[in-house]
ZAMARGU-4260 file (C-alpha; in steps of 0.2 Angstrom, whole numbers, plus 5000, padded with zeros to 4 digits):
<rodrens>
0) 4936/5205/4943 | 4921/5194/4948 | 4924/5182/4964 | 4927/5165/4952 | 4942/5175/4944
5) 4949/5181/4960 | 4951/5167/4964 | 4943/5149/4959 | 4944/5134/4968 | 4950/5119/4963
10) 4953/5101/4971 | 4972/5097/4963 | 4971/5083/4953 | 4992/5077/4952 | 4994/5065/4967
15) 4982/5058/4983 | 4986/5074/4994 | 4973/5080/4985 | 4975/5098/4990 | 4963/5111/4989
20) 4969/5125/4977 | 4966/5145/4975 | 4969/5147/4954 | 4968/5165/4948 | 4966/5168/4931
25) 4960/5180/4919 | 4955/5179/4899 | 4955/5161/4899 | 4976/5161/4908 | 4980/5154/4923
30) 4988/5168/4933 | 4993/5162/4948 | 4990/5146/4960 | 4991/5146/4977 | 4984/5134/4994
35) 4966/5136/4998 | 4966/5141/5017 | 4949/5137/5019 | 4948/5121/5014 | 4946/5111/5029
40) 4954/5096/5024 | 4972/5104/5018 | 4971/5119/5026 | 4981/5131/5013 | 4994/5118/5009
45) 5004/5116/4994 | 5016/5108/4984 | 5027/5111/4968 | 5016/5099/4959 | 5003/5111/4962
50) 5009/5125/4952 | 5014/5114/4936 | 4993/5114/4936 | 4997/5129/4924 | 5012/5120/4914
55) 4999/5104/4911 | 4985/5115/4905 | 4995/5126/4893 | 5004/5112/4884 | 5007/5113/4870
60) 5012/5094/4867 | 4993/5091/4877 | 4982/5082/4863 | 4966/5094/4861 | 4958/5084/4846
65) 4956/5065/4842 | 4969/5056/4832 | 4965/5043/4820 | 4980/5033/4813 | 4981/5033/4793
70) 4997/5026/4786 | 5006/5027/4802 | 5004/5043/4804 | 4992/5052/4818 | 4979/5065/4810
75) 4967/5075/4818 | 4948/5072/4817 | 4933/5074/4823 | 4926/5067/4840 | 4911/5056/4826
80) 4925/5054/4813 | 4935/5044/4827 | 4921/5036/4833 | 4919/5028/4818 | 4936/5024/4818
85) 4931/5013/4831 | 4916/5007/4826 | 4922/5000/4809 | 4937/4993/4819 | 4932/4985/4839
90) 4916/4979/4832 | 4926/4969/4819 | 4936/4962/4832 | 4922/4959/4843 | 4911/4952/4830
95) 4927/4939/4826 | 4936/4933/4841 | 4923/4937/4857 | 4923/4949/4872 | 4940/4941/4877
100) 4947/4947/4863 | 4948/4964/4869 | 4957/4969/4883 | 4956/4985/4894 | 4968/4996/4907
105) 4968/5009/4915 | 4978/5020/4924 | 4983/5028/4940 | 4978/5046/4932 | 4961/5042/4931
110) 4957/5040/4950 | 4959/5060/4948 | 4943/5060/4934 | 4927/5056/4943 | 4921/5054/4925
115) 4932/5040/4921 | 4930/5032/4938 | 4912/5031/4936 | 4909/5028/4917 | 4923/5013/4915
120) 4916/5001/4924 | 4902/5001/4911 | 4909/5002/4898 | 4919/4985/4905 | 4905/4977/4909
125) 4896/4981/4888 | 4913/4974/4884 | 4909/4957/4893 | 4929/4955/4894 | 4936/4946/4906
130) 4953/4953/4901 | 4955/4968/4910 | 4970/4977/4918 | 4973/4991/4930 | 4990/5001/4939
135) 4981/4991/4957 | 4993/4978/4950 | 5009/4987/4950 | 5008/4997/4968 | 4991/4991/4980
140) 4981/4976/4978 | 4990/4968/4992 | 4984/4983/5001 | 4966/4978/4995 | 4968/4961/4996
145) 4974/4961/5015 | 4959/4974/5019 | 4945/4962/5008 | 4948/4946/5020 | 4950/4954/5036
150) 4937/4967/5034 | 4926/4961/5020 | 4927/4975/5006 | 4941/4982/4997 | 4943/4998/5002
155) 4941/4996/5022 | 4957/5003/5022 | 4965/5010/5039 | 4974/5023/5039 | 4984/5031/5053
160) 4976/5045/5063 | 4994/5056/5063 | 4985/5071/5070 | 4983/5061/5086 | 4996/5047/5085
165) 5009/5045/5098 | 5021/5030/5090 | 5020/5029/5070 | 5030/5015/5064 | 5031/5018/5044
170) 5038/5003/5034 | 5043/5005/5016 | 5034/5022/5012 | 5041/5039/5007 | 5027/5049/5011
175) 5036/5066/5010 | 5041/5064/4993 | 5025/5055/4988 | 5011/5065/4999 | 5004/5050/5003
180) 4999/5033/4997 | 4983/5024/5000 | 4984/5038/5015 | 4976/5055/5007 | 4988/5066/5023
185) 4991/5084/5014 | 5006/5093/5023 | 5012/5076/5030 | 5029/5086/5034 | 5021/5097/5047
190) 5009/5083/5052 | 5025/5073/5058 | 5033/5087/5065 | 5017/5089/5076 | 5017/5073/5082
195) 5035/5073/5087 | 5032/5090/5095 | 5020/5082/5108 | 5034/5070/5114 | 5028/5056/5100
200) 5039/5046/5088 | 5043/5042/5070 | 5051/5027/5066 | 5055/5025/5047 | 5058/5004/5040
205) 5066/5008/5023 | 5082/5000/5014 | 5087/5019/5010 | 5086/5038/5021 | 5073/5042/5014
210) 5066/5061/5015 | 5055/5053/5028 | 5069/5042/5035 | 5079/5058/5037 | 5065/5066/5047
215) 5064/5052/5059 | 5066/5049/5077 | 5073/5033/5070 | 5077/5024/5054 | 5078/5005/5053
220) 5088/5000/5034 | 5080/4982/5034 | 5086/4972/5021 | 5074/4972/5005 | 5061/4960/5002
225) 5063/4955/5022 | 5047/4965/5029 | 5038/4949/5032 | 5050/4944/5042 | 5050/4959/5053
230) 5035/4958/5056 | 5033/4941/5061 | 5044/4945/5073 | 5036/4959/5079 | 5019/4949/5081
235) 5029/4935/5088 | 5035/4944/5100 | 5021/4953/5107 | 5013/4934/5109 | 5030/4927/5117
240) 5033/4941/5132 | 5013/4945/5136 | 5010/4960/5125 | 4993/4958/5115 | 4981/4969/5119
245) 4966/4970/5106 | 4956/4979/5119 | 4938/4980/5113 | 4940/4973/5097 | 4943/4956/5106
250) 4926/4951/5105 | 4924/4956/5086 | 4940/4945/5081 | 4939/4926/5073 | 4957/4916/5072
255) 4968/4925/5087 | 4975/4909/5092 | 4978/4903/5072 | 4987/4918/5071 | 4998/4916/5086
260) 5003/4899/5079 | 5009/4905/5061 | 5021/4920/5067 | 5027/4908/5084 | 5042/4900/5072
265) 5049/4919/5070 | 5056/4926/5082 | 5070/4939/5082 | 5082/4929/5083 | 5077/4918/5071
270) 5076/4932/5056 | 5086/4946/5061 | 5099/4940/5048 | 5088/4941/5036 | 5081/4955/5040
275) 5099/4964/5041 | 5093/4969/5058 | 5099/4965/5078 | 5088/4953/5087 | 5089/4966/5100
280) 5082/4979/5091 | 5067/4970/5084 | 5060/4965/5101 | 5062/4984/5106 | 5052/4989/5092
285) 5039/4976/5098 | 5039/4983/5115 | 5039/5001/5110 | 5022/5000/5100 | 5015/4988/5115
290) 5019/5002/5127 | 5013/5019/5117 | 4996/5028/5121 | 4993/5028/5104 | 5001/5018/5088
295) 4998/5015/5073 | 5011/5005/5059 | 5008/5009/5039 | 5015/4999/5027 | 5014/5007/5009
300) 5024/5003/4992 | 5041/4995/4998 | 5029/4983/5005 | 5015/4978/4992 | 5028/4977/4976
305) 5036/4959/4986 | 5034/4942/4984 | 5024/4943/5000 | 5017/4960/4996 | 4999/4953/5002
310) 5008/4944/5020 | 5015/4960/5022 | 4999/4970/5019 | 4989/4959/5030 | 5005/4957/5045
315) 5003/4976/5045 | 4984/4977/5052 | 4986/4962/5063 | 4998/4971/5071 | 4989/4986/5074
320) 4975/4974/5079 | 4985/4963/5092 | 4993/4982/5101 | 4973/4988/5103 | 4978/5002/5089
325) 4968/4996/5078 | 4949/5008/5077 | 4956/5019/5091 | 4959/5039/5091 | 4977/5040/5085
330) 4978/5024/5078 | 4973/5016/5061 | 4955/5023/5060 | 4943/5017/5044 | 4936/5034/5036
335) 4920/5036/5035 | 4918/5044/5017 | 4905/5054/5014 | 4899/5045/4996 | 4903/5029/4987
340) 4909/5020/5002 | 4899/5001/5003 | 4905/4997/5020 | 4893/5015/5025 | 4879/5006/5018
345) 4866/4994/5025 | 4867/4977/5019 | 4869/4959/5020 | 4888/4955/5025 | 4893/4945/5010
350) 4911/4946/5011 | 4922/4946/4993 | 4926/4931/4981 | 4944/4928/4974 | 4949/4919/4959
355) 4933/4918/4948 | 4941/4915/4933 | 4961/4914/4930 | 4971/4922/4915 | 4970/4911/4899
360) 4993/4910/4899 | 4999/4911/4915 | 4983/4905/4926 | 4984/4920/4937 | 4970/4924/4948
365) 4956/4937/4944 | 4959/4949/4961 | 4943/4964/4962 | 4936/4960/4945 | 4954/4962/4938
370) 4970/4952/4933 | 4986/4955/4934 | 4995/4969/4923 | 5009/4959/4921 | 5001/4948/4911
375) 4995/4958/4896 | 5009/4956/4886 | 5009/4937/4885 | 4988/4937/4884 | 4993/4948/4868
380) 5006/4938/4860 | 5001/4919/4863 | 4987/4913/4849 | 4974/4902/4852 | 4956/4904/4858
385) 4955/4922/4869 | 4971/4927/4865 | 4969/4949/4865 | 4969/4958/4848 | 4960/4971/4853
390) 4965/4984/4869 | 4957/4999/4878 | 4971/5009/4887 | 4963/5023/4897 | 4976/5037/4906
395) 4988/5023/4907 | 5007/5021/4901 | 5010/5003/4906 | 5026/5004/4892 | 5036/5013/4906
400) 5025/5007/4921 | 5025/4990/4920 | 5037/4975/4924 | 5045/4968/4904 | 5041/4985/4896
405) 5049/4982/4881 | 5043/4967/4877 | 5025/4973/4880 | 5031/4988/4870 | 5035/4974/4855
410) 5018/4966/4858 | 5008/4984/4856 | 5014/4983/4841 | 5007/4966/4834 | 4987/4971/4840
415) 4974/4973/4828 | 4967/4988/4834 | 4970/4999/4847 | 4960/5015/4857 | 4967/5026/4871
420) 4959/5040/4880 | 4974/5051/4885 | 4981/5066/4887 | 4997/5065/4879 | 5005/5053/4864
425) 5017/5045/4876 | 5029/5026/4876 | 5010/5017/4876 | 4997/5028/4866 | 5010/5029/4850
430) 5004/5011/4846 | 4984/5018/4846 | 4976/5017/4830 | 4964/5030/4838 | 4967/5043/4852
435) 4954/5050/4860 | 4959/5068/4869 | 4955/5070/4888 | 4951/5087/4895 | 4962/5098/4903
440) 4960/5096/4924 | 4956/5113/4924 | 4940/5110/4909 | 4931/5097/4920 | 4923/5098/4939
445) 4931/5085/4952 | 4924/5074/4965 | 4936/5065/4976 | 4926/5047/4976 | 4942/5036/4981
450) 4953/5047/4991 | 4937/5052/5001 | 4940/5035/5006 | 4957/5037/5012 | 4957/5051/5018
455) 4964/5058/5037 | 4951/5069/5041 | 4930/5065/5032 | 4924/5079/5020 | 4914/5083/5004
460) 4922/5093/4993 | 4917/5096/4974 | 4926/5108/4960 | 4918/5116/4947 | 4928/5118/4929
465) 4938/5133/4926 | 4938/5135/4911 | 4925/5131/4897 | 4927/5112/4887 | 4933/5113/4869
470) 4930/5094/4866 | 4917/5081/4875 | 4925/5074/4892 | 4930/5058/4898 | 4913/5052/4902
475) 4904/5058/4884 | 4918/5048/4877 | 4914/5033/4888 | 4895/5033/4888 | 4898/5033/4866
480) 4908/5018/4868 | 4898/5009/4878 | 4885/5012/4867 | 4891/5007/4851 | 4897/4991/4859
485) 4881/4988/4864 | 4874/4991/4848 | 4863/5006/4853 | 4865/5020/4844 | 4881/5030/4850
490) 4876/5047/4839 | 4863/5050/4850 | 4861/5067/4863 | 4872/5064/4877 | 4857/5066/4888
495) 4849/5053/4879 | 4862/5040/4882 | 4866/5049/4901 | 4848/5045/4906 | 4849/5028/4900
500) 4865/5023/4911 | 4856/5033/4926 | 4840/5022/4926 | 4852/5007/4923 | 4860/5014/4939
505) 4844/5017/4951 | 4837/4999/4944 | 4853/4992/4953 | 4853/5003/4969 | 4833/5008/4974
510) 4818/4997/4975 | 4806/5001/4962 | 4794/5011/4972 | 4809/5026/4978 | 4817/5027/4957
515) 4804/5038/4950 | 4806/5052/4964 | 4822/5050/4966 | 4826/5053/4947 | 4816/5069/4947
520) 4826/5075/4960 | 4843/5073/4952 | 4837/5082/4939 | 4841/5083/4921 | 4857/5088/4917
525) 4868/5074/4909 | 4884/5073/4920 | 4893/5062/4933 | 4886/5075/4945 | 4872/5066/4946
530) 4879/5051/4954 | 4888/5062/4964 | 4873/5067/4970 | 4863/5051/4972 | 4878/5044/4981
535) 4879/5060/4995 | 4863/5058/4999 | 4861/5040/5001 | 4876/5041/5011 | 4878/5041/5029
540) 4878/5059/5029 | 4864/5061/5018 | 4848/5070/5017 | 4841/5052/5011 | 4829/5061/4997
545) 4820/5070/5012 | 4818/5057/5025 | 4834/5065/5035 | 4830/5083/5035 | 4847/5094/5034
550) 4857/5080/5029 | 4870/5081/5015 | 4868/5082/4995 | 4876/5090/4982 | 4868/5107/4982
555) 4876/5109/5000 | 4894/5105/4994 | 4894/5116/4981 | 4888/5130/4988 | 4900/5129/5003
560) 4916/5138/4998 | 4930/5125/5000 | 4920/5110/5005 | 4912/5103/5021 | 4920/5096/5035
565) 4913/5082/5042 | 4924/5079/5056 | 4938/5067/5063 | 4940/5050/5062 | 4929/5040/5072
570) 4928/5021/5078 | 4918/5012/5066 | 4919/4992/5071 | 4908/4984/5069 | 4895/4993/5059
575) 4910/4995/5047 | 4912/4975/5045 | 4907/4967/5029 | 4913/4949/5032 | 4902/4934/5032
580) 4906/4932/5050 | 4903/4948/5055 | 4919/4949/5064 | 4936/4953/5060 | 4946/4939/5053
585) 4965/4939/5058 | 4969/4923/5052 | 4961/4921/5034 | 4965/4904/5027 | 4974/4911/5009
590) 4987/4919/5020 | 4991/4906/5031 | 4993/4894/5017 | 5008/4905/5014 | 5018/4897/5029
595) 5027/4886/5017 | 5034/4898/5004 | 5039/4911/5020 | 5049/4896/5027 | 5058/4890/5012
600) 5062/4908/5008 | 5070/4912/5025 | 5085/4900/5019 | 5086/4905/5001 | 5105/4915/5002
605) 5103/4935/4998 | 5109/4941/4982 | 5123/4950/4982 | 5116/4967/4975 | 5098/4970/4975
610) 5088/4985/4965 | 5073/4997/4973 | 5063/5009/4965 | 5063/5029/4972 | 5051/5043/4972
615) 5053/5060/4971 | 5041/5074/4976 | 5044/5084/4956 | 5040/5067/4946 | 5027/5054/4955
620) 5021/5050/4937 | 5030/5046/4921 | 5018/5061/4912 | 5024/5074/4925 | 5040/5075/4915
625) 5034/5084/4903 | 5031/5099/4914 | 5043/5111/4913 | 5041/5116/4930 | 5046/5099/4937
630) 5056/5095/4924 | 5069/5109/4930 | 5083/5106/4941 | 5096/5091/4944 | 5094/5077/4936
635) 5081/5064/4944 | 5083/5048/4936 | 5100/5042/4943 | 5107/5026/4949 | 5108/5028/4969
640) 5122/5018/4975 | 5133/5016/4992 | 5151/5023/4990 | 5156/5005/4996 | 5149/4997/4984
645) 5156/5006/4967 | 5171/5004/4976 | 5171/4987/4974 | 5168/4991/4958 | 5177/5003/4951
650) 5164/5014/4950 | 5165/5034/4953 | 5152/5047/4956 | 5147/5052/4939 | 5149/5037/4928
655) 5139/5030/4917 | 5134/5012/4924 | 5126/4998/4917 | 5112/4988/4926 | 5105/4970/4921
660) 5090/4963/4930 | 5079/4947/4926 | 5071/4958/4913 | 5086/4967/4904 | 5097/4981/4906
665) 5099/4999/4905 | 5111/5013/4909 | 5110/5027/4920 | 5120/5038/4927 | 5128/5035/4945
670) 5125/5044/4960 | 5135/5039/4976 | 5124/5040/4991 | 5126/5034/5008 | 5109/5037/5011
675) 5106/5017/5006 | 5112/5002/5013 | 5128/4994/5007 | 5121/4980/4993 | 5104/4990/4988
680) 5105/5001/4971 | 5089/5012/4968 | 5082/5019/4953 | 5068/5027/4952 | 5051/5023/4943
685) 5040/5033/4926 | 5057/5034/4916 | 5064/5029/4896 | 5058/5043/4887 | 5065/5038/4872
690) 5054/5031/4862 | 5052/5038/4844 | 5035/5043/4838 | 5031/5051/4855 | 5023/5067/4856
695) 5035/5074/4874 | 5047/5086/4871 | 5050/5091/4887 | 5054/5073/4894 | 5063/5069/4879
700) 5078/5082/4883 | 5081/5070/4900 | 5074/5053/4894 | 5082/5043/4909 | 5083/5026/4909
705) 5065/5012/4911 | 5068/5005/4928 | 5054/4990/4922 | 5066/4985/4908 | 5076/4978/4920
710) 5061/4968/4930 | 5053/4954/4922 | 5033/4953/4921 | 5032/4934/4928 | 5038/4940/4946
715) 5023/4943/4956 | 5014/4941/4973 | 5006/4925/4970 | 4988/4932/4980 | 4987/4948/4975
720) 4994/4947/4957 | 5006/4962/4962 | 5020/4965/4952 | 5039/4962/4961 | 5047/4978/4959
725) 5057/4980/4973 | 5073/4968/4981 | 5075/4961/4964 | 5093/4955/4961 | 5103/4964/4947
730) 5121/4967/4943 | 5129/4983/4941 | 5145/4989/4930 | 5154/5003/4922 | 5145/5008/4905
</rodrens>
């Protein structure tokens, strides 16, 4: 057996961990998948997920061939014959109604494809559309918003240095069951375990005992929706008894004092109702982060999918900023990624712009080029001037993703044309007129470009395909669309059209006189491997095109085994800033404007029962349930519920229950837990595999039921454009 079928390596492409992966196969089947010791980043771990690799590749229900609609019925065609499917069709459209008219989304799958993450954006940008959507919406913009204003770019994202963390205060984030979010940490389990094996702590802020809850020094079950409050408290606290300590950052901070003034009306005692928590145990808290070595506080899902998902998001890093955690060993540290990071390149400091145009029904801000997902459905059934006839879905299942998916579901249905790139025929890509089939993981080479950023530990790592492509990829398919909107010709050599984008691409990046020697050195070969490249090397590890001999480029990565470490987390403040100031701004205007809405809120009474979502470590996506390998065991998609409260009910373990939300109701089955709260119900996210016409088989013999049919899709974090998904008020009763 030769070295690549002993075992090939193979980044793994099913949740942010992003593991590295030893797959043995032999005559084109996968025979066994196992952690890649070597790699330097995960270090030979491994989760269930991992070994369903093989289940996803050999699926039968996994589209392998364009689909083209005819009578309402889904044939196979060829990759041209679809195209002009599409030609015939989105041109029509275009040539009709405008750019607007076509709307676009994508999915939290694609961050997986370097391919789609890279080619998109052009084809977004031939569109001309302002309408365009993404998953950001529905879990992390607040995230991206919060880091935007107080760092100056998107994704200046800190993420806790676990590995040499002392105190790690964790608020609404599972990351045992989710490995992760915004917070690439594989083995996060024995990373935890370490840290409370050198005498440090874990304290868990969640509504429910969680996985990570349970392995916990201590577990705080704050009242959903409350976080802000918390950590108002916790800020005003540190202010009120003498306990801010930004350290070194104090002379790279604007608006310390601003800042003491908004969190001074909240202290402990003030919200601890609220907050479902003693005042006592608040201030505690707030003491205990003051006085550790080393502390870092993450806030992931529970806290973005809030009305003050973006409050929370930016509370969060004030904190770690007002403790002197923030760009220290062991704190929250800002990677430092090795390619397609802008806050690792030189430049003018220009900060980002919100709100530069606003969605046509509901007047929602535009947030990172985007709007949000919530308001497709209403763009897609209100006439008039702009209204979307047209829509691009690309590895994206909003149907069951999204807040009001059955009405978007009812709205799919009255567009006049609609594309999907896609993997499987699922609750969205049934409405497609056209679908066009995306690779197997295992058919396409890998480089991490987000999670790099992310990530606990810097590293290049690049994978090669295993197996040999039976169709064109993701990126074929996209640089064919983006010509035929253009009006270029689309049937030309896929080197032809790659070299095009790439020139396109060094026009924007390099002064004129570096482009022509820069484009001999990437070479010839049509592929987004050339950006990977160009982007290594212009990086901050880079070899620069020569002028820094020994430096990185993509010839290095892939001939190392498993990738390159590039070492651990380092301070990175200021070079890191990218705000017009040049400092860090812990008071930006757009959140304090929210000191109105956070103290009318405070006296609104609680709702008797509230509904969160759940994760679990076999299904992070709703596609995953069509692997039989995750699909196996209990079933997942239960309604969570304390034994006190079907009680007062009438309620038994068992039964089947009926839920109603803003949005709707569902039924589910019920599972008595007193793992949450008394007055919080969870079910979890990705179900409602129920809709005809789909192509799942698998997830259709446990459908469960569509957490979002209960939410409605005008809920939202008024900033950020985030979706409310969580402390949202339902009733529960026997089905």
């Amino acid at each position: 057996m030769s070295d690549r079928t002993a075992g090939s390596y193979r980044i793994c492409p099913l949740c942010e961990a992003a593991c590295g992966l030893r797959i043995e196969h032999a005559g084109g089947q996968i025979t066994r998948i196992r952690g890649a010791e070597d790699d330097p980043f995960s270090r030979g771990y491994l989760c269930p997920k991992a070994v369903a690799l093989k289940d996803l590749h050999e699926d039968p229900d996994r589209l392998r061939r364009p689909l083209v609609k005819r009578g309402g019925v889904f044939t196979e065609v060829g990759w041209e014959e679809a195209l002009e499917e599409v030609e015939a069709q989105l041109l029509n459209t275009l040539r009709l109604h405008g750019p607007d008219a076509v709307a676009a989304v994508i999915g939290n799958p694609a961050v997986h494809r370097m391919g789609l993450l890279a080619y998109f954006p052009r084809l977004v940008r031939a569109l001309g559309t302002g309408n365009v959507f993404s998953a950001s919406t529905l879990d992390q913009m607040p995230k991206q918003l919060s880091s935007a204003l107080m760092f100056g770019h998107w994704f200046s994202v800190a993420v806790p240095d676990v590995d040499r963390c002392d105190f790690l205060l964790m608020l609404g984030g599972n990351p045992l069951a989710s490995n992760g979010s915004m917070w690439t940490v594989p083995d996060v389990k024995t990373r935890l375990k370490a840290l409370q094996a050198r005498g440090g702590k874990l304290v868990v802020v969640d509504p429910r005992r969680t996985e990570t809850a349970a392995l916990a020094n201590q577990h705080l079950a704050l009242l959903p929706g409350s976080d802000a409050y918390l950590l108002l408290a916790l800020a005003a606290t540190l202010f009120e008894e003498g306990l801010v300590k930004p350290g070194r950052l104090n002379e790279h901070l604007n608006g310390l004092d601003e800042l003491r003034a908004f969190v001074a009306p909240y202290p402990p005692e003030r919200v601890a109702a609220r907050c479902g928590l003693e005042a006592a145990s608040i201030r505690q808290l707030a003491r205990d982060l003051a006085a550790a070595p080393r502390a870092a506080i993450y806030g992931r899902l529970g806290t973005c999918t809030q009305r003050f998902g973006s409050v929370n998001s930016w509370l969060v890093d004030a904190l770690n900023i007002l403790t002197g955690n923030l760009d220290r060993e062991g704190g929250a540290m800002f990677p430092k990624a090795a390619g397609f990071a802008a806050n690792t390149l030189p430049g003018p400091a220009k900060g980002v712009r919100l709100g530069r145009r606003k969605s046509r029904v509901s007047g929602a801000p535009e947030v990172y080029g985007e709007l949000p997902i919530t308001c497709l459905r209403e763009e897609i059934t209100t006439p008039g001037p702009g209204q979307v006839r047209a829509l691009i879905s690309v590895a994206s299942n909003p149907v069951l993703s999204c807040p009001g998916g059955a009405a978007l579901d009812e709205a799919l249905g009255q567009l006049d044309f609609m594309l999907s790139l896609d993997v499987y025929v699922n609750e969205t890509t049934r409405h497609a007129d056209v679908i066009l089939p995306s690779l197997s993981p295992l058919q396409t080479p890998h480089y991490d470009i987000a999670f790099s950023q992310l990530s606990i530990r810097n590293h290049a790592r690049w994978s090669e395909a295993l197996f040999p492509a039976d169709e064109p990829d993701d990126w074929e398919y996209l640089l064919r669309l983006t010509a035929l909107v253009q009006g270029r010709n689309w049937r030309a050599p896929v080197a032809e059209l790659d070299d095009a984008m790439l020139a396109e691409e060094l026009a924007r990046s390099l002064p004129e006189a570096f482009r022509a020697p820069v484009r001999a050195a990437l070479g010839d070969a049509p592929s987004p491997a050339r950006l990977v490249d160009l982007a290594l090397r212009l990086g901050p590890y880079g070899d620069q095109f020569g002028r820094q001999p020994g430096g990185l480029n993509l010839d290095q990565v892939r001939a190392a085994a498993a990738g390159i470490d590039l070492g651990a987390l380092q301070p990175r403040v200021p070079e890191l800033l990218r705000t017009p100031s040049g400092r860090i701004e812990l008071a930006p205007p757009e959140f304090l404007a929210e000191a109105p809405a956070l103290a009318a809120a405070l006296e609104e009474p609680a709702p008797e029962l509230v509904l969160i979502g759940r994760r679990d470590l076999r299904s992070n996506n709703s596609w995953m349930h069509n692997l039989p390998l995750l699909a196996k065991g209990p079933e997942r998609c239960t309604l969570q519920m304390h034994p006190a409260d079907a009680a007062l009910r009438s309620l038994s373990d068992g039964a089947l229950a009926c839920i109603e939300g803003p949005g709707g109701q569902v039924q589910a089955r019920l599972e008595l837990s007193d793992a949450l709260r008394p007055g919080v119900v969870s079910l979890p996210h990705g179900w409602g595999h129920d809709q005809p016409d789909t192509r799942l088989r698998v997830a259709s013999e446990r459908p469960g039921a569509n957490l979002n049919s209960l939410l409605s899709d005008g809920q939202r974090d008024p900033l950020s454009g985030n979706a409310v998904l969580s402390g949202v008020a339902v009733s529960v009763h026997s089905a």
